[in-house]
DRENDO-1510 file (C-alpha; in Angstrom, 1 decimal, always signed):
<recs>
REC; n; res; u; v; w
REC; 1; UNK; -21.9; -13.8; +14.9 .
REC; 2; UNK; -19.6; -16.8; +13.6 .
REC; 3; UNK; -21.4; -19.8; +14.3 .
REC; 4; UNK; -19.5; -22.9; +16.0 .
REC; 5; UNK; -17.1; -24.7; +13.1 .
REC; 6; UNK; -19.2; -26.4; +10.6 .
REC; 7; UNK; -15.8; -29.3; +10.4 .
REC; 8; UNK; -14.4; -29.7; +13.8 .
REC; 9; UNK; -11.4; -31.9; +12.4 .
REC; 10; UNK; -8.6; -30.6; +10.1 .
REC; 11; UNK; -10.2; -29.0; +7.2 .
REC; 12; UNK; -8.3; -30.1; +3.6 .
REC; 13; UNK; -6.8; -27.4; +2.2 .
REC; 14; UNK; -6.4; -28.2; -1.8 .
REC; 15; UNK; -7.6; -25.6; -4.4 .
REC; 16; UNK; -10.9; -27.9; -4.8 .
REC; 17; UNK; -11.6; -28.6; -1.1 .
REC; 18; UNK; -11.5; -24.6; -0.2 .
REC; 19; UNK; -13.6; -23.5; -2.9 .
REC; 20; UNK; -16.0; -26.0; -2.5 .
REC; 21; UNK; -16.4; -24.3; +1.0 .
REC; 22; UNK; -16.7; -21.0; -0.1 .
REC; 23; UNK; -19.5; -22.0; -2.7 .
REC; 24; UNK; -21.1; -23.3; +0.6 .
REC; 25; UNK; -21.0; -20.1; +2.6 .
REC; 26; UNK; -18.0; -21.8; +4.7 .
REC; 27; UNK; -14.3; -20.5; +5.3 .
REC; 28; UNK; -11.6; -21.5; +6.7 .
REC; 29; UNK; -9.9; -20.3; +10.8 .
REC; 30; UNK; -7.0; -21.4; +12.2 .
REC; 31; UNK; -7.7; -21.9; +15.7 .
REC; 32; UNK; -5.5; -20.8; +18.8 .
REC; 33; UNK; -4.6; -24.7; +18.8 .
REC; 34; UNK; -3.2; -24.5; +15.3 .
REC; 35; UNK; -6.2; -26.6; +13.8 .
REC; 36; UNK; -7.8; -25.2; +11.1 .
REC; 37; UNK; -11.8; -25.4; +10.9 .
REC; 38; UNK; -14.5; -24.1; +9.1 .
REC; 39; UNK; -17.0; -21.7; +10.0 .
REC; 40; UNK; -20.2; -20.0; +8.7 .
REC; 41; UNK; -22.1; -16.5; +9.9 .
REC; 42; UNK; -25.1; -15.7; +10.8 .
REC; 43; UNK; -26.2; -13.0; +10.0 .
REC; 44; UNK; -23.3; -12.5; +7.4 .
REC; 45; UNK; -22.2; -9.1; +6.3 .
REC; 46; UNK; -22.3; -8.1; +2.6 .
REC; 47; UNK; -20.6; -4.6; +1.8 .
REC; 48; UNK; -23.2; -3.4; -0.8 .
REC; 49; UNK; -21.9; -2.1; -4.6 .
REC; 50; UNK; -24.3; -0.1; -5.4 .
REC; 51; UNK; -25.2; +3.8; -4.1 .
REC; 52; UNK; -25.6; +2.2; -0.7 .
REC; 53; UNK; -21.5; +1.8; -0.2 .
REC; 54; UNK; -20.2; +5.3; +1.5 .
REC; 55; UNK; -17.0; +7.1; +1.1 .
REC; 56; UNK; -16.6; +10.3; +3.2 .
REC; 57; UNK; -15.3; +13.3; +1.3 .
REC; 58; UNK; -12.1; +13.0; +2.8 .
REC; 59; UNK; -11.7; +9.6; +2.0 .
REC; 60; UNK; -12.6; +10.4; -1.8 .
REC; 61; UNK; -9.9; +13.0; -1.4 .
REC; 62; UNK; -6.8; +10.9; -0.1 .
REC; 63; UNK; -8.5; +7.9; -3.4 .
REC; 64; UNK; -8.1; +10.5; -5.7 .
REC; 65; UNK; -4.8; +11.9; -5.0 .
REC; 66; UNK; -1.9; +10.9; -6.9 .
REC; 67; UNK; +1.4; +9.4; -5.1 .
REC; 68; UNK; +3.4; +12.4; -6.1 .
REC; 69; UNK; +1.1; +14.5; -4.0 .
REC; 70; UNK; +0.8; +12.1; -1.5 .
REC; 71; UNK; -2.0; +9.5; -2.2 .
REC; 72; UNK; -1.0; +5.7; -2.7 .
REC; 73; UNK; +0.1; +3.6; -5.4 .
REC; 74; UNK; -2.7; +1.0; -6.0 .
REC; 75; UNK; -1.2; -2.3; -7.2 .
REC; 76; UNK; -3.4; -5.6; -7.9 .
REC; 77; UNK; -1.6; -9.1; -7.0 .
REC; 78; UNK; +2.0; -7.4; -6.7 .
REC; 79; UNK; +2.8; -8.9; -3.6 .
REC; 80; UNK; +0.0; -11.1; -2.4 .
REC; 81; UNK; +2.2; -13.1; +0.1 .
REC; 82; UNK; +3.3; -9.8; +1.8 .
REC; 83; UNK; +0.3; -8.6; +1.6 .
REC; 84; UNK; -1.1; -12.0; +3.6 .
REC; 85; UNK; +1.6; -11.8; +5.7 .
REC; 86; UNK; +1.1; -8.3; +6.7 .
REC; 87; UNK; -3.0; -9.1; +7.4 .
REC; 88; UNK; -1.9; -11.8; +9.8 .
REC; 89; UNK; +1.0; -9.9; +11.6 .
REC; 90; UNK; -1.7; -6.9; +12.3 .
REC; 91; UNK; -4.2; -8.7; +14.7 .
REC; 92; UNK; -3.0; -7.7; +18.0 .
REC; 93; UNK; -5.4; -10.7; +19.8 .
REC; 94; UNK; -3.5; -13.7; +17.5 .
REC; 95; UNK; -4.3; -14.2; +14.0 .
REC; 96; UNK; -6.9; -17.0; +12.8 .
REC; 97; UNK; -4.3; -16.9; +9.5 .
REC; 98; UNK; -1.9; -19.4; +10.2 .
REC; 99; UNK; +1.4; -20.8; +8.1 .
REC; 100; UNK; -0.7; -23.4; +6.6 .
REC; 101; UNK; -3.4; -21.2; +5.7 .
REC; 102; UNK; -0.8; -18.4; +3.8 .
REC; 103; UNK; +0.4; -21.9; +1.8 .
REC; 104; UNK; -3.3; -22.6; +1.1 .
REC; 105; UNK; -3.7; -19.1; -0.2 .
REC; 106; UNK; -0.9; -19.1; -2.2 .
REC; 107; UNK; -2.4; -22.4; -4.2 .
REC; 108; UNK; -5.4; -20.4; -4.7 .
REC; 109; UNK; -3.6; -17.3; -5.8 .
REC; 110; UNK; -1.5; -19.3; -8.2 .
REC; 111; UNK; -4.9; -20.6; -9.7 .
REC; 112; UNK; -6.0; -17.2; -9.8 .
REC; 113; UNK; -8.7; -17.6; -7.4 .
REC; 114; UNK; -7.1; -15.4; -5.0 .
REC; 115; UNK; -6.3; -12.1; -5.0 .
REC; 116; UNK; -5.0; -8.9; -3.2 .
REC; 117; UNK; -5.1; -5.2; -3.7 .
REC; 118; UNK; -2.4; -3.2; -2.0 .
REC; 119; UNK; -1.6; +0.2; -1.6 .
REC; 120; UNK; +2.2; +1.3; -1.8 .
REC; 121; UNK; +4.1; +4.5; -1.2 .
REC; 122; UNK; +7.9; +5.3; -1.3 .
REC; 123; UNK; +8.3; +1.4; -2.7 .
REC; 124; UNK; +6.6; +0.5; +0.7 .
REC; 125; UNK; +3.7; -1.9; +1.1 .
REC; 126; UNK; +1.5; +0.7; +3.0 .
REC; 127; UNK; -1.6; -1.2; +3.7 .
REC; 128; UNK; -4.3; -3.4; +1.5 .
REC; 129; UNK; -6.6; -6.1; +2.0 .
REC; 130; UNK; -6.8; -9.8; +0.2 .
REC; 131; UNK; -10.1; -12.2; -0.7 .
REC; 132; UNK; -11.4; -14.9; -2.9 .
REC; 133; UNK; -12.8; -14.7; -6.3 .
REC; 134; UNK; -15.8; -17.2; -7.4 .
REC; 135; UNK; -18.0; -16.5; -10.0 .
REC; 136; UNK; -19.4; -13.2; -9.1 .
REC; 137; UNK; -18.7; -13.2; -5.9 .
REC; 138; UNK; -15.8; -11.8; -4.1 .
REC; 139; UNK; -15.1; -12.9; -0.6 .
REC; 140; UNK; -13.2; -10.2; +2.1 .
REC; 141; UNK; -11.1; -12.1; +4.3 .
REC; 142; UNK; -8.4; -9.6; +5.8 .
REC; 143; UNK; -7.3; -6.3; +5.9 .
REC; 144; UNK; -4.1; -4.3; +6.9 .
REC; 145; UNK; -2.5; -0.6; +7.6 .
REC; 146; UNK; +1.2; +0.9; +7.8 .
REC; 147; UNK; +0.0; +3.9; +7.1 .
REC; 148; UNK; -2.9; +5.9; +7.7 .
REC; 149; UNK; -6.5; +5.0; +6.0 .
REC; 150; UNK; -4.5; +2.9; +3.0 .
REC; 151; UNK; -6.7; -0.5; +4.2 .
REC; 152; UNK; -9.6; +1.9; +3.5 .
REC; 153; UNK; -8.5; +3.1; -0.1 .
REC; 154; UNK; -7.6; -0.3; -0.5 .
REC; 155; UNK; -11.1; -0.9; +0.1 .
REC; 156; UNK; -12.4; +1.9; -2.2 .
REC; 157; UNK; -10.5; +0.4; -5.3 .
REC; 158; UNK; -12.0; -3.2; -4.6 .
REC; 159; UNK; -15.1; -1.9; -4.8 .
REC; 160; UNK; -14.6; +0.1; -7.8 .
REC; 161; UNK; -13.2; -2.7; -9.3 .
REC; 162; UNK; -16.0; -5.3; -8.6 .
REC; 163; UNK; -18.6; -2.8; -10.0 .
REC; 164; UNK; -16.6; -2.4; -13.1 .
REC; 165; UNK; -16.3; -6.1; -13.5 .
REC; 166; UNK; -19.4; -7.1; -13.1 .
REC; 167; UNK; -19.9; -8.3; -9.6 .
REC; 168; UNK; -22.8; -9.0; -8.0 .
REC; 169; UNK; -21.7; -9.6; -3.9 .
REC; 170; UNK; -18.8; -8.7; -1.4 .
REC; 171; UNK; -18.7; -10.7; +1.1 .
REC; 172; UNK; -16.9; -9.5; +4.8 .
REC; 173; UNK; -18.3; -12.9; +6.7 .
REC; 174; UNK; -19.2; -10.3; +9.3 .
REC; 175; UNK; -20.7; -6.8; +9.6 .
REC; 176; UNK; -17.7; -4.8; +12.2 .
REC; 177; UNK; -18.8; -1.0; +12.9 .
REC; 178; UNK; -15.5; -0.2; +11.2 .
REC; 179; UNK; -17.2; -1.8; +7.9 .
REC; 180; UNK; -20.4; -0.7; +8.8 .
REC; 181; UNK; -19.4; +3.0; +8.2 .
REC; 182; UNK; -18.8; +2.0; +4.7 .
REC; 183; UNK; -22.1; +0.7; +4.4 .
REC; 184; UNK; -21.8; -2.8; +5.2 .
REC; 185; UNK; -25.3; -4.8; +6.4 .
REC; 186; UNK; -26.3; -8.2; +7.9 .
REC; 187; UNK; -28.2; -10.8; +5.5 .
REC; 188; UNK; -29.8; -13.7; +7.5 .
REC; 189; UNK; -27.6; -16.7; +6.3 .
REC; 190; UNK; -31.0; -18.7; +4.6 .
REC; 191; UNK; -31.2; -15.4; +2.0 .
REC; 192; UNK; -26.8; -15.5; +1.6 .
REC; 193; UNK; -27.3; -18.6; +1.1 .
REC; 194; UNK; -29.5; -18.5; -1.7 .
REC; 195; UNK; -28.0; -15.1; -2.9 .
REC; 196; UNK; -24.8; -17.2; -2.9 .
REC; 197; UNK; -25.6; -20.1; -5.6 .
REC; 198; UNK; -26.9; -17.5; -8.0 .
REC; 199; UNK; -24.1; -15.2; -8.0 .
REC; 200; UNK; -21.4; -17.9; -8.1 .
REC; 201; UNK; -23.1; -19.8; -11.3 .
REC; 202; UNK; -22.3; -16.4; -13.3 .
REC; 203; UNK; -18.5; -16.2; -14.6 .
REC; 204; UNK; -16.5; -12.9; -13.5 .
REC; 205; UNK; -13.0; -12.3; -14.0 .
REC; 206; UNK; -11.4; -10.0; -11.2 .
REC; 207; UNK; -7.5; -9.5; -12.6 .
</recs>
């Protein structure tokens, strides 16, 4: 569960200030009264990158079919303002991403921090998901669909890409049953927490 905001006044929102927090186990929320806090989990969920992440075989299928025949065009950073965008426009209960916070993200993106992988088909953004890069670590923060199950290839290409790269943890803040069927688990936040400084210490490049 998120705990109650770690900052209860308007969070800064530089390059610095933001990945400080993340280094801390803290990200950012708009709240429903426009002002942006900080929060932490506990327990926090970590989508594992080993054996332990699951793909069903028709999920495997739709990864490994090419757009001609149908499958998606996997693109990293193309669009990562649509893709934003599209993350925030999806949540049906209000979105916690607010203008300020796409503005923020775009700094970060620009310093390569953040990043986005998105599925297309036809020369359509079909779906995708976008997160922080620190060290080893990559942190989930949203995911979207247009079109059926491309969030969850989206998903299936991060993942393949953090293993190829190096990466030692994926962070998804919290463990949803949508995430779970991949795999995803609760760590206590004392163990994140100490997970956290080692894996951010070690370099990584993600794009």
């Amino acid at each position: 569960m998120y705990n109650p905001p770690v900052m209860s006044s308007r969070v800064r929102l530089d390059p610095e200030s933001l990945l400080a927090a993340y280094a801390q186990g803290a990200f950012p929320m708009a709240d429903h009264d426009g002002v942006i806090r900080l929060y932490t989990a506990d327990p926090r969920g970590v989508m594992p990158l080993d054996d332990r992440f699951h793909v069903s075989g028709t999920l495997r299928q739709l990864v490994k079919r090419r757009p001609e025949r149908g499958g998606y065009e996997l693109h990293i950073n193309h669009d990562f303002e649509a893709t934003m965008r599209a993350c925030a426009q999806q949540r049906e209960d209000g979105t916690w991403i607010s203008e300020d916070l796409i503005q923020a993200y775009l700094r970060l993106h620009q310093f390569g921090f953040a990043h986005s992988v998105e599925c297309w088909k036809g020369g359509e953004l079909a779906g995708g998901l976008y997160g922080v890069s620190l060290g080893a670590a990559f942190f989930g923060e949203s995911m979207f669909h247009r079109q059926r199950d491309a969030s969850k290839v989206a998903l299936v290409h991060l993942v393949q890409r953090l293993r190829d790269r190096g990466f030692l943890l994926l962070d998804t803040q919290a463990t949803t049953p949508h995430l779970a069927t991949f795999g995803c688990y609760d760590v206590p936040a004392e163990d994140y927490l100490e997970i956290l400084s080692e894996v951010i210490a070690q370099p990584r490049e993600f794009a």
